[in-house]
Structure formats: structure tokens, C-alpha cells
C-alpha positions as CSV (number, residue, x, y, z in Angstrom):
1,X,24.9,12.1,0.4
2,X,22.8,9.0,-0.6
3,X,20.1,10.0,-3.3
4,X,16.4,11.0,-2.7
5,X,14.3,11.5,-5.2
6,X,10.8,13.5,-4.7
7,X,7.3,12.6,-6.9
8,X,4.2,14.6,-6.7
9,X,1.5,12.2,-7.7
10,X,-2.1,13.4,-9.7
11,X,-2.8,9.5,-8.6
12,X,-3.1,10.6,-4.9
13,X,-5.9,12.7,-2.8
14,X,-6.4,13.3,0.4
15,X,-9.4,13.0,3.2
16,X,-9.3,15.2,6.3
17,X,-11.3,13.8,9.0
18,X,-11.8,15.9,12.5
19,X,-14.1,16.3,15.4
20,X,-14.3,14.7,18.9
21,X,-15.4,11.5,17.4
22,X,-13.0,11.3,14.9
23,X,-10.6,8.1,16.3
24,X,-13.5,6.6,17.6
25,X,-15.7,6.7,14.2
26,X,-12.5,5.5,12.2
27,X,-11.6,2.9,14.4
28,X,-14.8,1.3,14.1
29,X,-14.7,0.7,10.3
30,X,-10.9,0.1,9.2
31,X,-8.3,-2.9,9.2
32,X,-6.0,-0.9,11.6
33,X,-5.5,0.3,15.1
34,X,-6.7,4.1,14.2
35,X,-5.3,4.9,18.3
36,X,-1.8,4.6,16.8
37,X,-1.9,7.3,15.1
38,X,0.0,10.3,16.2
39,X,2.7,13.6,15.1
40,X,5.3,10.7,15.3
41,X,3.9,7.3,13.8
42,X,1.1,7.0,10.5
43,X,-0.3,3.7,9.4
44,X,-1.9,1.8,6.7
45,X,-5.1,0.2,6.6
46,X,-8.2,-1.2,4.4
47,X,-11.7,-0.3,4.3
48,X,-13.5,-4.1,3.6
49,X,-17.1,-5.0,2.5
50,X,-18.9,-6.9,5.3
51,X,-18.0,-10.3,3.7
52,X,-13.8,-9.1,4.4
53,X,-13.5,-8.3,0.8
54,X,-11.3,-4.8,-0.4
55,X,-12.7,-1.6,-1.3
56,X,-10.2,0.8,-0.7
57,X,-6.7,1.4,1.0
58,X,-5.2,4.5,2.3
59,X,-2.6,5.4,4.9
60,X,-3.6,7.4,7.9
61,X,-1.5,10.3,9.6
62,X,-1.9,13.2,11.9
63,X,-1.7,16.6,10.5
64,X,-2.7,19.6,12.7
65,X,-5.1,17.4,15.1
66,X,-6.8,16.2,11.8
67,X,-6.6,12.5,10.9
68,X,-6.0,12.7,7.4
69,X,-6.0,9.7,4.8
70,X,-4.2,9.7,1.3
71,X,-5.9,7.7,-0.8
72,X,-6.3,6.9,-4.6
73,X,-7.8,10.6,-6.3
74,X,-9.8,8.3,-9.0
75,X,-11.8,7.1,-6.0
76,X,-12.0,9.3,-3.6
77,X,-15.5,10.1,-3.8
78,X,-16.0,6.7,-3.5
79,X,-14.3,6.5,-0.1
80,X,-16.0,9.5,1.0
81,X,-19.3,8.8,0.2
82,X,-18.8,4.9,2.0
83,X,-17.3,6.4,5.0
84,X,-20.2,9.0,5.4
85,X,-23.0,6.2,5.7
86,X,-21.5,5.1,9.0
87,X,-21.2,8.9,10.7
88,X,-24.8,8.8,12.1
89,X,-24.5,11.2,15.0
90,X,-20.9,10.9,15.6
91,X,-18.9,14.2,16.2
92,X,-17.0,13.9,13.1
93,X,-16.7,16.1,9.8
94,X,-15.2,14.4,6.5
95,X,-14.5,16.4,3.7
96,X,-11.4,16.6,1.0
97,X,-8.3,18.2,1.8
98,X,-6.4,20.3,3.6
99,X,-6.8,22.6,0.7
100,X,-3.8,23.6,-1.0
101,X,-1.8,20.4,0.4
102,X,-0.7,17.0,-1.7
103,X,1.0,13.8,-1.2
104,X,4.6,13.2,-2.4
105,X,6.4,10.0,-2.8
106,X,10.5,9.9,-1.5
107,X,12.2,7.3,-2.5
108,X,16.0,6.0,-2.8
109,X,17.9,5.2,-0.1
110,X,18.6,8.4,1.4
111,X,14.7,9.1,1.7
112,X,14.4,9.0,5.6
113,X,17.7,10.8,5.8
114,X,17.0,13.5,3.9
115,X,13.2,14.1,6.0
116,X,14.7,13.8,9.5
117,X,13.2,10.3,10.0
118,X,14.0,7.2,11.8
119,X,14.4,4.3,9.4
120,X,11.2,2.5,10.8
121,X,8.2,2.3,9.1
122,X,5.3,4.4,9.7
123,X,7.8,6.4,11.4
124,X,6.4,10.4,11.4
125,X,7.3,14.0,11.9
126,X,6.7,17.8,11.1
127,X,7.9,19.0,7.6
128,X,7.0,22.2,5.9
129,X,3.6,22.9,7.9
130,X,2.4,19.0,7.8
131,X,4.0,15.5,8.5
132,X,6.3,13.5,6.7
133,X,6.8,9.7,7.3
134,X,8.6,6.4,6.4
135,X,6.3,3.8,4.2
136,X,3.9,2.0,7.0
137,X,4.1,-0.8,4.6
138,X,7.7,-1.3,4.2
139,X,10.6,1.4,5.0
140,X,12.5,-0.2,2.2
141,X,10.2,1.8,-0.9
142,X,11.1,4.9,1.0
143,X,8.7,7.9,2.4
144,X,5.8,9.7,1.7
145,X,4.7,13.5,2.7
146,X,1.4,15.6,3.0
147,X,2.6,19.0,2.8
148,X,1.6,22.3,1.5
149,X,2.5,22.0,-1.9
150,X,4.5,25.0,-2.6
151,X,6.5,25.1,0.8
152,X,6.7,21.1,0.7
153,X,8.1,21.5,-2.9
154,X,10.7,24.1,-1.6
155,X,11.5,22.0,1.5
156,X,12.0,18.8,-0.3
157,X,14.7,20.8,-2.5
158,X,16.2,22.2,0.7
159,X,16.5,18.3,1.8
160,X,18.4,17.5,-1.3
161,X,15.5,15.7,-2.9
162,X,15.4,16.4,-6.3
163,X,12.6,15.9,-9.0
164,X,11.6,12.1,-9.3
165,X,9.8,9.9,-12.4
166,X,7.0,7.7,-11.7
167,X,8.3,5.0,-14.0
168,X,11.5,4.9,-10.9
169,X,9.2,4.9,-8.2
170,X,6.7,2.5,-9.9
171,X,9.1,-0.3,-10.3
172,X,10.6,0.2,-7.7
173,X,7.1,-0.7,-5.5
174,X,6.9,-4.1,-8.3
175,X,10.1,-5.0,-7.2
176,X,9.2,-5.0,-3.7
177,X,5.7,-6.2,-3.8
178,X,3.8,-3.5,-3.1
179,X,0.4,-3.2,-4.5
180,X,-1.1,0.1,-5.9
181,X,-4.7,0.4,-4.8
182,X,-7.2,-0.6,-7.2
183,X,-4.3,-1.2,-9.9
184,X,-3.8,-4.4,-8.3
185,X,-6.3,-5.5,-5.5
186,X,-10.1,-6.2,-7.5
187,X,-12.7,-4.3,-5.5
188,X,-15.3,-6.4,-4.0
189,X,-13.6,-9.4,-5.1
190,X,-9.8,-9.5,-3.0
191,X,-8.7,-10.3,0.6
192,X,-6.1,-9.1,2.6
193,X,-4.0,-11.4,3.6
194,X,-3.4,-13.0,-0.2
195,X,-2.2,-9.0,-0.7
196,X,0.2,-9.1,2.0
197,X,-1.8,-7.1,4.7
198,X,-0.1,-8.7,7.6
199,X,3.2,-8.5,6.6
200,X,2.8,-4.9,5.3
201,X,1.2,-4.1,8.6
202,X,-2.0,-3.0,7.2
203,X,-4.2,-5.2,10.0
204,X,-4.3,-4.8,13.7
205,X,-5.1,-8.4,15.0
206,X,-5.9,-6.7,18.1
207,X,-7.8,-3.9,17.9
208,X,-11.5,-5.0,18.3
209,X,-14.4,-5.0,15.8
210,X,-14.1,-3.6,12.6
211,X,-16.2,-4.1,9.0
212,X,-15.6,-7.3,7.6
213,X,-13.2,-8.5,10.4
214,X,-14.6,-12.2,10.7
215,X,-13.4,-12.9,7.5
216,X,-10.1,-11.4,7.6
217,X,-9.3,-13.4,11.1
218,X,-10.8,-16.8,9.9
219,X,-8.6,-16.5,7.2
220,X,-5.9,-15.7,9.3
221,X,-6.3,-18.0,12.3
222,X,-7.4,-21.5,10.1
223,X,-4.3,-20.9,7.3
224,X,-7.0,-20.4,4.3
225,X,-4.8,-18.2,2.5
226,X,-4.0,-20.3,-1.0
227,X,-3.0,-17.6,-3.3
228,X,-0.4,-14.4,-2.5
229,X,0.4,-11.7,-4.6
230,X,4.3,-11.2,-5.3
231,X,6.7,-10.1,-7.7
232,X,7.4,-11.7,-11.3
233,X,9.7,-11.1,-13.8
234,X,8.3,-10.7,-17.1
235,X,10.5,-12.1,-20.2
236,X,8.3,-11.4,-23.2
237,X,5.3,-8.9,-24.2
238,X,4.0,-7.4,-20.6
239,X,0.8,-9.2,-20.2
240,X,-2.6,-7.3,-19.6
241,X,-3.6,-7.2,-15.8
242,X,-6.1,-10.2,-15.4
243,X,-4.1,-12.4,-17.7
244,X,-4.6,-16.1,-16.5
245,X,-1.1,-17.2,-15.7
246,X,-0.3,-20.7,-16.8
247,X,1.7,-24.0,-16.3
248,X,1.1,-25.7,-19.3
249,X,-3.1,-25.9,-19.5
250,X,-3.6,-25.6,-15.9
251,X,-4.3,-22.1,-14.4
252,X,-1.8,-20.7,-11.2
253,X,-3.0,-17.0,-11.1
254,X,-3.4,-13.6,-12.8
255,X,-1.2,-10.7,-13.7
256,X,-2.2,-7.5,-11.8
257,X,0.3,-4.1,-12.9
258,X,3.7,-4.3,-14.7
259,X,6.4,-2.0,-15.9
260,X,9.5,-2.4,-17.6
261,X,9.9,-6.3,-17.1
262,X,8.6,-6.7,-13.4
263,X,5.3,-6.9,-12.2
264,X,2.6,-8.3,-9.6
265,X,0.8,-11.5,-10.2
266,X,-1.5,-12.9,-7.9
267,X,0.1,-16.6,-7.8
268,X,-0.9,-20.1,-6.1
269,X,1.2,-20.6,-3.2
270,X,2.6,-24.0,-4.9
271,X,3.3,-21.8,-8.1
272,X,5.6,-19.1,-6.0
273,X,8.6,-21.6,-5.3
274,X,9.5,-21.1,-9.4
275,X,9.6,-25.0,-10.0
276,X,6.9,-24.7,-12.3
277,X,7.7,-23.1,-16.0
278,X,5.0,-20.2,-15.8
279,X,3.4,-18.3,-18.7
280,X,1.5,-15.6,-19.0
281,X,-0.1,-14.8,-22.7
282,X,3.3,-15.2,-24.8
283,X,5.4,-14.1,-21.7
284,X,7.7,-15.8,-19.3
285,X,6.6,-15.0,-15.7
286,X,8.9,-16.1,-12.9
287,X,8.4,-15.8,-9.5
288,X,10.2,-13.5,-7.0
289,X,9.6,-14.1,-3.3
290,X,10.1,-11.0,-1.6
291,X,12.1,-11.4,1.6
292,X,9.0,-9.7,3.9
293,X,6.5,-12.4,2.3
294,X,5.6,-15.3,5.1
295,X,5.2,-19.0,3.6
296,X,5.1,-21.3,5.6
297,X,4.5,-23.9,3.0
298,X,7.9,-22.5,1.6
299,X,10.9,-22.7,3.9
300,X,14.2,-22.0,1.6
301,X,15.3,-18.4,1.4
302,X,13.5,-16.1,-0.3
303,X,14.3,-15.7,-4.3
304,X,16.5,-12.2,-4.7
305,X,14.5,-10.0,-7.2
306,X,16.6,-11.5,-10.6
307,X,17.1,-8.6,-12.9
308,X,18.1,-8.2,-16.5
């Protein structure tokens, strides 16, 4: 049997949002087609400043009739308080919870397996009294569940997942490009499609009107996007998220999170091909082109994740 390996995160929290307005209210404000939702598919989406600049991201799935989003637990208030404002008189209640359940992380490559899931992404289905489902983002990094969290503990043992560390699933998410919330996208300041938004099929391109859509589709639709966020390798001293990332005096980027030799770096696009010597404090960053990243500007195959 191919391994799974389950992780109950303190990083995650949950939102439960319900009422007759619910899909309507949501759909109104987020990156992604909320009327996708359902028992059998979740999704991933943004919530943007008016100006199409990041504030928070989540992922969306059905549990019980209830839209539920599991976001970061450091900022949920944040999202709550945000989402609020634009309730007016919609039919809609937002609170935290379902009390009593939490978010847990499967990952290795019998993840989907092990959960009863087809291998495609954002691909859902009852587990132990909630919903289990393949990455929205990328099947690859595995699944994620909102359960009860003594029955989902006992089910994921019944599955074969046994207990997982964060440092395996955290690099495993660097090596394939994945950005952590506020770890790696600067609130107020990032866009979506430098974070890999399209490909990670956190935007709906057509879905209608949502906050801080014109920005995101100008973007998209004139080829504005200059930078991209992607793997490195690190040879030296991790650098600090932020750290400028040069080639020789002149700047190409910043580091965002990093762990064990690999991490993120928001990069120029003409920096990500690796011809250019790249450092980042008194570290060696090389690229890694992840083989889901789109560049047009680059047309050889994508670089393999190099390890050692």
C-alpha cells in the first residue's frame, strides 16, 4: 500500500457560512466560481482589496449544506470581520467552526487512495461525518479533510494514514510551489497571477464580478505579469523572507518561506530560466520551474526540482 501520512495543523481554522444567501453572498466577493462547490468537488480562492491586491486565501467545501472555508487560524478574525462588512441584508450567518471539527493535511502518494478519492483536484467526498478532498491547487501535494476531530483522527488510522510531521509536508508544498497564506503572499501588497492563481485554479475567469476583479483580468488579458513565485534551491544559510535576491548588484526578487534547502522566491521572469548566478544574503538560490508554472517567455522544459 503506497504511504499516506495524516497532519493536524494549529496553523488552520475554519469559517462556516449558511443561509439562503450563502452562494450568492460568497460569490459576489471571491476569486472563484463559489456555484462549484458541492459534496463531490471543493475549490480554492482569494479574497482581494478593490485595487486586485491579496488579503487572504482559503479553500471552500461543502459540509452538511454549510459552505465552509479553512483558512489561516492567525487570521481568521481578520477574514471574518472583512467578509461581515459586505453581508448587509443578505440571508447569510458567518461564524467559526463547525465546533469540534479541524483541518488535516494527507499527503504522500497514496493520499487519495487511502480517502476514497479520485486523483483530480478539488475532487470531494464524505469521511467521518464531513468531506474529505484532493488539493484544489494541485492533486500532486495530496489531500486535505474537515472532520470531526476525534472520529476523523480514528478514521484516518482506519485508512492507513499514520501520524505525519509538518517539516514532511512543508517541503514538500516548497518543492512544488505552493504558497502558504500570508507566509508567502504580502497582504495588501501581492497579485494573483505572479502567485500562480491560474494555474493553481484559484480564479474563475468566468464567473462574473467579484472584489478587485479589473485588476486581476487586466493583468491577465494584457500579459503584465513580470514576476512569478516558484521554487529555489538554497545552497548556504536559508535567507530571511524578504531577502532581496541578487545577480551581482542588480535586484531579481525576494525570498518568501524556506525549509531544509528549498524555498519560494518571488523571481523576475528573466531570472527563473537559472542563466543568471543568483544570491540571496550569503546563499546560492537556483531556480526550479515547476512543471504546472506557464511561461511563455520560457519555452524549454521545465527544470526538475534538483535535490541534494
Amino acid at each position: 500500500m503506497a504511504e499516506a501520512f495524516a497532519l493536524w495543523p494549529a496553523t488552520r481554522a475554519l469559517i462556516r457560512i449558511e443561509g439562503t444567501d450563502s452562494r450568492a453572498f460568497l460569490q459576489g466577493i471571491v476569486s472563484n466560481d463559489v456555484n462549484k462547490v458541492s459534496p463531490a468537488r471543493a475549490i480554492y480562492a482569494a479574497l482581494l482589496t478593490p485595487q486586485g491586491k491579496y488579503l487572504h486565501d482559503f479553500f471552500v467545501a461543502e459540509v452538511d449544506g454549510a459552505l465552509v472555508l479553512d483558512c489561516e487560524a492567525a487570521r481568521r478574525d481578520d477574514l471574518l470581520r472583512r467578509l461581515s462588512r459586505f453581508k448587509l441584508r443578505s440571508k447569510v450567518s458567518l461564524a467559526p467552526g463547525p465546533e469540534g471539527f479541524a483541518v488535516a493535511l494527507i499527503y504522500g502518494a497514496g493520499a487519495a487512495p487511502a480517502l476514497g478519492l479520485a486523483a483530480a483536484r478539488g475532487s470531494a467526498a464524505r469521511f467521518a461525518g464531513g468531506v474529505a478532498y484532493v488539493d484544489p491547487r494541485l492533486a500532486e501535494i495530496g489531500a486535505r479533510a474537515i472532520v470531526p476531530l476525534e472520529p476523523g483522527r480514528a478514521a484516518l488510522a482506519a485508512a492507513g494514514a499514520v501520524p505525519g510531521a509538518e517539516a514532511g509536508y512543508d517541503r514538500r508544498r516548497l518543492e512544488h510551489g505552493l504558497p502558504d497564506g500570508s507566509r508567502d503572499l504580502e497582504i495588501e501588497k501581492s497579485i494573483l497571477l505572479e502567485n500562480g492563481f491560474e494555474e493553481l485554479a484559484g480564479v474563475d475567469w468566468d464567473k462574473g464580478c467579484y472584489l478587485g476583479q479589473e485588476l486581476t483580468a487586466r493583468t491577465h488579458y494584457r500579459a503584465l505579469i513580470k514576476k512569478r513565485l516558484v521554487p529555489v534551491r538554497i545552497e548556504g544559510p536559508a535567507p530571511a523572507p524578504g531577502t532581496p535576491i541578487l545577480a551581482g548588484e542588480t535586484e531579481m526578487g525576494a525570498m518568501r518561506s524556506a525549509r531544509d534547502g528549498v524555498g519560494l522566491a518571488l523571481l523576475k521572469v528573466d531570472a527563473i530560466a537559472g542563466a543568471l548566478p543568483l544570491t540571496a544574503g550569503t546563499a546560492r538560490i537556483v531556480p526550479n520551474r515547476p512543471s504546472w508554472l506557464k511561461l511563455p517567455e520560457l519555452q524549454a522544459d521545465p527544470t526538475p526540482l534538483r535535490r541534494g
